[in-house]
N, CA and C atoms as an extended XYZ file, in Angstrom:
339
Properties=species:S:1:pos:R:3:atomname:S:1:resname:S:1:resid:I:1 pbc="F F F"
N      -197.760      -28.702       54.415 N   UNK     1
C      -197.780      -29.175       55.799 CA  UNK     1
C      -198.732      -28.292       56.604 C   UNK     1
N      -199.358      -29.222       57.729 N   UNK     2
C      -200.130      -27.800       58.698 CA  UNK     2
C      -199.524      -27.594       59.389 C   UNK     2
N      -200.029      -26.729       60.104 N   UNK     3
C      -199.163      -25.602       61.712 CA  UNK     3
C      -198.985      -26.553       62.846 C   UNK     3
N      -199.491      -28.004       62.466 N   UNK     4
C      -199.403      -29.517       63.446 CA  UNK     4
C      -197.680      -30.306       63.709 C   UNK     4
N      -197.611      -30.179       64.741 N   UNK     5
C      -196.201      -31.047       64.586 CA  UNK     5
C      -196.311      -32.241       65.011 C   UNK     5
N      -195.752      -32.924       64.285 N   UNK     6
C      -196.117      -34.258       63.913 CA  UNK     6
C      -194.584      -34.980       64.269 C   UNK     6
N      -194.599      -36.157       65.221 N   UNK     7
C      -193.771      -36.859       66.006 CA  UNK     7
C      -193.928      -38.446       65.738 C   UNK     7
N      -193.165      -38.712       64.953 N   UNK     8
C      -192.899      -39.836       64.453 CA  UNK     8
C      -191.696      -41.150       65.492 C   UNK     8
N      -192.467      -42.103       66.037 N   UNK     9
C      -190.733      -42.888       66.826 CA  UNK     9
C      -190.663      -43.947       65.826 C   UNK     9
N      -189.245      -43.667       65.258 N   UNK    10
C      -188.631      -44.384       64.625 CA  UNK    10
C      -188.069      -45.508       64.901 C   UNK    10
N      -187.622      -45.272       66.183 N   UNK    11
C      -186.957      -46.655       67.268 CA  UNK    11
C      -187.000      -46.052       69.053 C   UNK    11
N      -187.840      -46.655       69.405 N   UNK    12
C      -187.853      -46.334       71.125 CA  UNK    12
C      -186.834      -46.770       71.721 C   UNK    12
N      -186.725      -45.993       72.252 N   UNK    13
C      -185.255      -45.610       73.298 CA  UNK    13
C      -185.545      -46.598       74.639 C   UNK    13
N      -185.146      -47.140       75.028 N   UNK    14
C      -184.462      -47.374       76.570 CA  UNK    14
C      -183.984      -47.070       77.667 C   UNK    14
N      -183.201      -45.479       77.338 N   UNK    15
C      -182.649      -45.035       78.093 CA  UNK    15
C      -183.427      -44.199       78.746 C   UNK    15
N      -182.750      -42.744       79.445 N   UNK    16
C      -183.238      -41.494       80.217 CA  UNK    16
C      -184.449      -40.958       79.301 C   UNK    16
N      -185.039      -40.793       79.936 N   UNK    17
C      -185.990      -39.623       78.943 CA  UNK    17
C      -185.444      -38.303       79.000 C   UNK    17
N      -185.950      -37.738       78.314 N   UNK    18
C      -185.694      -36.101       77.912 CA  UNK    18
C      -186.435      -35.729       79.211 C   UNK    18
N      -186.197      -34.116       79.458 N   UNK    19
C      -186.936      -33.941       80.318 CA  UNK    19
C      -186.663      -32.071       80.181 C   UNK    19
N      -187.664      -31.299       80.729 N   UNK    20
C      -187.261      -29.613       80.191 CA  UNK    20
C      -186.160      -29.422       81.285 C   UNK    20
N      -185.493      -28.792       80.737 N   UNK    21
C      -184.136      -28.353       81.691 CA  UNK    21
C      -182.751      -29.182       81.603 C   UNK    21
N      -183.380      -30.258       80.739 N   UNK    22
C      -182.219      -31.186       80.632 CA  UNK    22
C      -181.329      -31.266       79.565 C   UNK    22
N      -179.749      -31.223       79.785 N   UNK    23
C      -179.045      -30.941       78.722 CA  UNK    23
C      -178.721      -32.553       77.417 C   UNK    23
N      -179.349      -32.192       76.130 N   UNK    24
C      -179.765      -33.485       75.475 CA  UNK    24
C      -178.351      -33.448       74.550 C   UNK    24
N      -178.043      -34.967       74.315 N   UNK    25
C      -176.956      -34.986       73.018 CA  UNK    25
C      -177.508      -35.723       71.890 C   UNK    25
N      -177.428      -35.244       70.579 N   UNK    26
C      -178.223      -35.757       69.679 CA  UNK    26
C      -177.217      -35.611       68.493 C   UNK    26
N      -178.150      -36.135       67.655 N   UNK    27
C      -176.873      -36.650       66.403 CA  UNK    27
C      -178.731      -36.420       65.199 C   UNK    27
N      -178.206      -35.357       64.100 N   UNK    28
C      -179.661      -35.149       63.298 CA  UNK    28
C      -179.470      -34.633       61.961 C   UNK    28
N      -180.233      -35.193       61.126 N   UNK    29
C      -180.391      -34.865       60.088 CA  UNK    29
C      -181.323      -33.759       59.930 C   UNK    29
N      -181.598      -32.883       58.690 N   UNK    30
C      -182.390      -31.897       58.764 CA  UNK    30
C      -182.976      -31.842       57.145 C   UNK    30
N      -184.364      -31.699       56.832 N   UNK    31
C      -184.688      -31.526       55.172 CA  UNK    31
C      -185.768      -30.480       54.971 C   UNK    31
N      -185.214      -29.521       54.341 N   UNK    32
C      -186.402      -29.176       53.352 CA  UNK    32
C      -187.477      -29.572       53.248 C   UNK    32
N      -188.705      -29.204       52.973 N   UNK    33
C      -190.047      -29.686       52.233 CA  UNK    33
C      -189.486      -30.285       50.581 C   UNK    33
N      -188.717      -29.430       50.020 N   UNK    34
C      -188.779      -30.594       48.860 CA  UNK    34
C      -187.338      -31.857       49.213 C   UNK    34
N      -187.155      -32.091       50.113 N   UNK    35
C      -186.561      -32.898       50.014 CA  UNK    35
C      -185.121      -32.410       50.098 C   UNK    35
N      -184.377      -31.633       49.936 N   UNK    36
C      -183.497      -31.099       49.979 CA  UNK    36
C      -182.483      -31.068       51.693 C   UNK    36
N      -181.476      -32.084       51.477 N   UNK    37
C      -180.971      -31.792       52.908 CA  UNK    37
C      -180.583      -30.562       53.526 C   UNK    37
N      -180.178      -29.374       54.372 N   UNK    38
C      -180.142      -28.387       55.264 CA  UNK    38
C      -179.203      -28.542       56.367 C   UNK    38
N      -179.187      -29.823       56.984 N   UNK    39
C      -178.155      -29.689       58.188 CA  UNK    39
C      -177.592      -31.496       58.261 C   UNK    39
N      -176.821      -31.556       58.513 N   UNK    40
C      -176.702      -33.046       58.968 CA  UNK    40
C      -175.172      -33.458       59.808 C   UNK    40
N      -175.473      -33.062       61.251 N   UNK    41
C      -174.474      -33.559       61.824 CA  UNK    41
C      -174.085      -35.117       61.694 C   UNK    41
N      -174.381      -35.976       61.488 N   UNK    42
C      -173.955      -37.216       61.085 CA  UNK    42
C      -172.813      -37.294       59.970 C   UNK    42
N      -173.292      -36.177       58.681 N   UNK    43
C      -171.941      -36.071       57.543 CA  UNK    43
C      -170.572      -35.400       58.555 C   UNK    43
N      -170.902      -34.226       59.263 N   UNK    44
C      -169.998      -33.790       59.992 CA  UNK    44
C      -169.295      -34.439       60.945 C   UNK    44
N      -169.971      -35.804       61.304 N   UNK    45
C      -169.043      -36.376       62.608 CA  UNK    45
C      -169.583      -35.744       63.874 C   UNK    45
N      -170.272      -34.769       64.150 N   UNK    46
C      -170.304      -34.254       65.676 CA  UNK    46
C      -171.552      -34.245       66.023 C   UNK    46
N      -171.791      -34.507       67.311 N   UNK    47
C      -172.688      -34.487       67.857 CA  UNK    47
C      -173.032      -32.812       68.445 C   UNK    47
N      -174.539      -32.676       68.947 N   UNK    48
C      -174.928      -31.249       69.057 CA  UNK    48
C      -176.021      -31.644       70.531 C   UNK    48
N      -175.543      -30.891       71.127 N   UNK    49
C      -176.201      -30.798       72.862 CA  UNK    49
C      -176.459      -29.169       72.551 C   UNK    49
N      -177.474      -29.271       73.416 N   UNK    50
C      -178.772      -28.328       74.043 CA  UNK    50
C      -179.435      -28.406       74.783 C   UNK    50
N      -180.047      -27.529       75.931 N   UNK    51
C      -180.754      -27.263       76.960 CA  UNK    51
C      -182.390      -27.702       76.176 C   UNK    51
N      -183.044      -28.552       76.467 N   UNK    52
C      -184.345      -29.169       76.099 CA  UNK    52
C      -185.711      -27.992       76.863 C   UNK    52
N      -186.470      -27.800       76.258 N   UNK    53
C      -187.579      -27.467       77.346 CA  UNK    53
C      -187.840      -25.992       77.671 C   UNK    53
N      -186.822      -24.974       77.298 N   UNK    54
C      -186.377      -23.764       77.542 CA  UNK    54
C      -186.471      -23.233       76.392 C   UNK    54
N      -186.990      -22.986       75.492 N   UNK    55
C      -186.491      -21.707       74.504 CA  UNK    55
C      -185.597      -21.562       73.910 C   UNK    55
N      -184.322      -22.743       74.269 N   UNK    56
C      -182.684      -22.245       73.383 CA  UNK    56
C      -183.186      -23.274       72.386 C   UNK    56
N      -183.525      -23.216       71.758 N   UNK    57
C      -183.881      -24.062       70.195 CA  UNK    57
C      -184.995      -23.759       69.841 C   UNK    57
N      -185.292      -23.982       68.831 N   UNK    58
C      -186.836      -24.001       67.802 CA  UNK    58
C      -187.942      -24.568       68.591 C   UNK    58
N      -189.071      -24.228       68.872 N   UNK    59
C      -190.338      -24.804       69.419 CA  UNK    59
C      -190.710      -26.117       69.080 C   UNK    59
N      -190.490      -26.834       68.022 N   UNK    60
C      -190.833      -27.859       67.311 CA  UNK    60
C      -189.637      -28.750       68.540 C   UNK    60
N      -188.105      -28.887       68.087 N   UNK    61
C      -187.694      -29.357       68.829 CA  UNK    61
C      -188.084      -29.347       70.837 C   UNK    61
N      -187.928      -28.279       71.186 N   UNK    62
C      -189.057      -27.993       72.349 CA  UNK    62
C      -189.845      -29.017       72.271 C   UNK    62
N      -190.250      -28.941       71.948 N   UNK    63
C      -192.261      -30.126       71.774 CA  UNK    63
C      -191.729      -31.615       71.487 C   UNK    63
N      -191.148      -31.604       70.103 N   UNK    64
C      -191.198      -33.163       69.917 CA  UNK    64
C      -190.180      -33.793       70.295 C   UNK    64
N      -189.095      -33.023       71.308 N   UNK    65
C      -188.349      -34.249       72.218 CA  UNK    65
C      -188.914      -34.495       73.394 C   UNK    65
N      -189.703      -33.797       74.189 N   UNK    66
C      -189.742      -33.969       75.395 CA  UNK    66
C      -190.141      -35.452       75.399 C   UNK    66
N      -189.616      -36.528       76.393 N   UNK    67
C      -189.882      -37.509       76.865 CA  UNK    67
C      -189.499      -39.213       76.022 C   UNK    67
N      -188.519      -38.886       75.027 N   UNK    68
C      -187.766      -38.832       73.997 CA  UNK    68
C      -186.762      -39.521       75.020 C   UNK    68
N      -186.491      -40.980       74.656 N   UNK    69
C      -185.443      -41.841       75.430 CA  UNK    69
C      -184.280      -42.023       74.878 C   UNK    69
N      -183.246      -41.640       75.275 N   UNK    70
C      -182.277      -42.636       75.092 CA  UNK    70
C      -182.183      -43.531       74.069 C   UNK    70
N      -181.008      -43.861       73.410 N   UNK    71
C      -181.106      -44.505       72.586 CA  UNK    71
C      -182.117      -44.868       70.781 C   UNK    71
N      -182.958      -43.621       71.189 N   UNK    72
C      -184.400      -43.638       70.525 CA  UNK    72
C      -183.863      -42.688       69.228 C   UNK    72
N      -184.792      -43.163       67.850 N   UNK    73
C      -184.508      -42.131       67.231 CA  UNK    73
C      -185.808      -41.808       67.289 C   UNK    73
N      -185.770      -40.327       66.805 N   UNK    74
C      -187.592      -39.559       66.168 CA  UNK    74
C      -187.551      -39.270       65.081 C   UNK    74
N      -188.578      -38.960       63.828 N   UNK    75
C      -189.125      -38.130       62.874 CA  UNK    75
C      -189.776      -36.601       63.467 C   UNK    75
N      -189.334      -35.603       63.106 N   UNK    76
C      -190.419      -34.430       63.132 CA  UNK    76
C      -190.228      -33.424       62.363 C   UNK    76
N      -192.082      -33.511       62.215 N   UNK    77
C      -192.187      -32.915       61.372 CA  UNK    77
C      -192.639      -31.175       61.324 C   UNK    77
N      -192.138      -30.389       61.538 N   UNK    78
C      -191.984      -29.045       62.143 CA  UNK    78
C      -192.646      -28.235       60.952 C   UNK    78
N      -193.774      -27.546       61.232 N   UNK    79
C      -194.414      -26.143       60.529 CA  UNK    79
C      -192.854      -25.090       60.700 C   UNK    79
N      -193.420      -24.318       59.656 N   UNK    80
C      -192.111      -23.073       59.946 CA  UNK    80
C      -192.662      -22.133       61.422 C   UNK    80
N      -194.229      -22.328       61.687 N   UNK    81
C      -194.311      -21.609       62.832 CA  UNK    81
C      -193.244      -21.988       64.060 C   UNK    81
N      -193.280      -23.124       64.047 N   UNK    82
C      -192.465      -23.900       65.429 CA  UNK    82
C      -191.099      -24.291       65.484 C   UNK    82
N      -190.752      -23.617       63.853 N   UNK    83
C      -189.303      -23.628       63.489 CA  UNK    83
C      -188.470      -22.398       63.369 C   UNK    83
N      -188.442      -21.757       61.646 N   UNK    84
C      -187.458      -20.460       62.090 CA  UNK    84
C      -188.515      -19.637       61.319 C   UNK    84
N      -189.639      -19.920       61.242 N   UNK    85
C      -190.938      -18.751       61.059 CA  UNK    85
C      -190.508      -17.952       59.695 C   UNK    85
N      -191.268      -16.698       59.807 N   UNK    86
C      -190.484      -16.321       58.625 CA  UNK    86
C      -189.328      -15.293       58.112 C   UNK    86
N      -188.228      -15.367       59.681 N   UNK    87
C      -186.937      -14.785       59.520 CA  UNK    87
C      -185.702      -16.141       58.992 C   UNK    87
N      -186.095      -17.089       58.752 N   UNK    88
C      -185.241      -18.497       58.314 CA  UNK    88
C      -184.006      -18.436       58.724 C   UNK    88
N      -183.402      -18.833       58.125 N   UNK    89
C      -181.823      -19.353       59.017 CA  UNK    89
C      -180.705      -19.351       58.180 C   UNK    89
N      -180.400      -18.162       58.377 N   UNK    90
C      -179.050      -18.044       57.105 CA  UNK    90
C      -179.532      -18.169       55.661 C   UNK    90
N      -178.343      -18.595       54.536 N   UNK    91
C      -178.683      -19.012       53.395 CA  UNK    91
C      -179.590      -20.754       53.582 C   UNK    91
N      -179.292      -21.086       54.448 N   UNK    92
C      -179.555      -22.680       54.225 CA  UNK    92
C      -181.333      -22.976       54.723 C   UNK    92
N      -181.828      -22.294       55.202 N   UNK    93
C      -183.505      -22.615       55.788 CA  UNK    93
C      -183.851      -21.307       54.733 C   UNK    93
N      -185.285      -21.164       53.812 N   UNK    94
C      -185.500      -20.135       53.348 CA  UNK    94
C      -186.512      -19.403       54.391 C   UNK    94
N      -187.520      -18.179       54.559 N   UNK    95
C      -188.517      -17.637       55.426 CA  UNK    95
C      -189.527      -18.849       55.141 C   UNK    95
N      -190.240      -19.349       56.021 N   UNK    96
C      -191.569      -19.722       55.858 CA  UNK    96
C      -191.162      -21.308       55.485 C   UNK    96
N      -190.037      -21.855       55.854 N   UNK    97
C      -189.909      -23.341       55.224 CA  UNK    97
C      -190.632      -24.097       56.213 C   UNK    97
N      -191.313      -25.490       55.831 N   UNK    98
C      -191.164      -26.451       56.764 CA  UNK    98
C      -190.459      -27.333       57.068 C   UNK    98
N      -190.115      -28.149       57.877 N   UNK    99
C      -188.582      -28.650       58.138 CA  UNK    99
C      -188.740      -30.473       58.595 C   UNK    99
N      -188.107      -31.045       58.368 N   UNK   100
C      -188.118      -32.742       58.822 CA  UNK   100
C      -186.680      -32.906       59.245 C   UNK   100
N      -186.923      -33.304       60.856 N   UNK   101
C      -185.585      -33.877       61.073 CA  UNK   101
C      -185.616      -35.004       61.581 C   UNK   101
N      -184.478      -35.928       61.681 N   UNK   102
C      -184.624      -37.142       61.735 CA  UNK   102
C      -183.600      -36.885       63.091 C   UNK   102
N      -183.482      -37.091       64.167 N   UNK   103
C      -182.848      -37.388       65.886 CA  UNK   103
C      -182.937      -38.132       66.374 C   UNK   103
N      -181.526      -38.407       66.497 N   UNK   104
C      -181.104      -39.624       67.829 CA  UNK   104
C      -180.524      -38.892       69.108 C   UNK   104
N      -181.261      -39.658       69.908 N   UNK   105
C      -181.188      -39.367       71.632 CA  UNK   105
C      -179.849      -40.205       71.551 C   UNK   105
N      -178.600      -39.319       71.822 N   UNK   106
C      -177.464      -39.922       72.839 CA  UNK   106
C      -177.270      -39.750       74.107 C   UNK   106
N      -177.494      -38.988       74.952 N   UNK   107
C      -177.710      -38.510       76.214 CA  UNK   107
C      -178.477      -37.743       75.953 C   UNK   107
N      -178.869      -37.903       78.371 N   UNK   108
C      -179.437      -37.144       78.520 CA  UNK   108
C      -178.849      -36.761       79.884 C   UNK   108
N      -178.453      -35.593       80.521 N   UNK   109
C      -177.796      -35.195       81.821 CA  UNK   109
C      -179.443      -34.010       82.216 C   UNK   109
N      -179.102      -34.529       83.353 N   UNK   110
C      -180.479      -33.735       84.524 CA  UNK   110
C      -179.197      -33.363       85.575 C   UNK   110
N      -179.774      -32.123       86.523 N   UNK   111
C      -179.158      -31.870       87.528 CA  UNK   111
C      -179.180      -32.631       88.615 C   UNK   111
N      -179.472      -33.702       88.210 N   UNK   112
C      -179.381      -34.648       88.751 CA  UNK   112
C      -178.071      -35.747       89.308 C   UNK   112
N      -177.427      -35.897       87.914 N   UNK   113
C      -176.196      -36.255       87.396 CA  UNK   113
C      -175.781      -36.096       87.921 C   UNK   113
């Protein structure tokens, strides 16, 4: 893979867009370069919210949700630069992996709300 992150829409959303500062609910799969699954809240049942736009997540996510609707799923495709580089993530991400996750936009709350 290159150091390019690559943003795939799988199904365009309808709803809110993403927006930085905004707290997102998502539902995601996560893979390895060889293919190997890594995370998948969908087997778990739960959904996973985070502050979008800010730094509390991986750069890749940062980047390839912003503007990311509602209802929408994405592909991305994350260098390890824009992911967990080369301190990785527990036993389950190794140093230096590249990463594919597959996300669905369930909400989106702005201070707006």
């Amino acid at each position: 893979m290159s150091d390019t992150l690559i943003i795939e829409d799988l199904l365009e959303g309808t709803g809110k867009a993403a927006v930085k500062g905004a707290l997102i609910t998502t539902h995601y799969q996560g893979w390895l370069a060889d293919g190997s699954l890594f995370d998948s809240l969908l087997e778990r049942g739960k959904a996973f919210q985070c502050v979008i736009g800010t730094g509390r997540v991986i750069k890749g996510w940062d980047q390839g949700l912003m503007g990311m609707r509602v209802g929408g799923k994405r592909r991305l495709r994350v260098p390890a630069a824009l992911a967990y580089a080369e301190r990785g993530m527990g036993s389950r991400v190794p140093p230096g992996a590249d990463l594919t996750f597959e996300v669905e936009l369930l909400e989106v709350l702005t201070r707006d709300d």
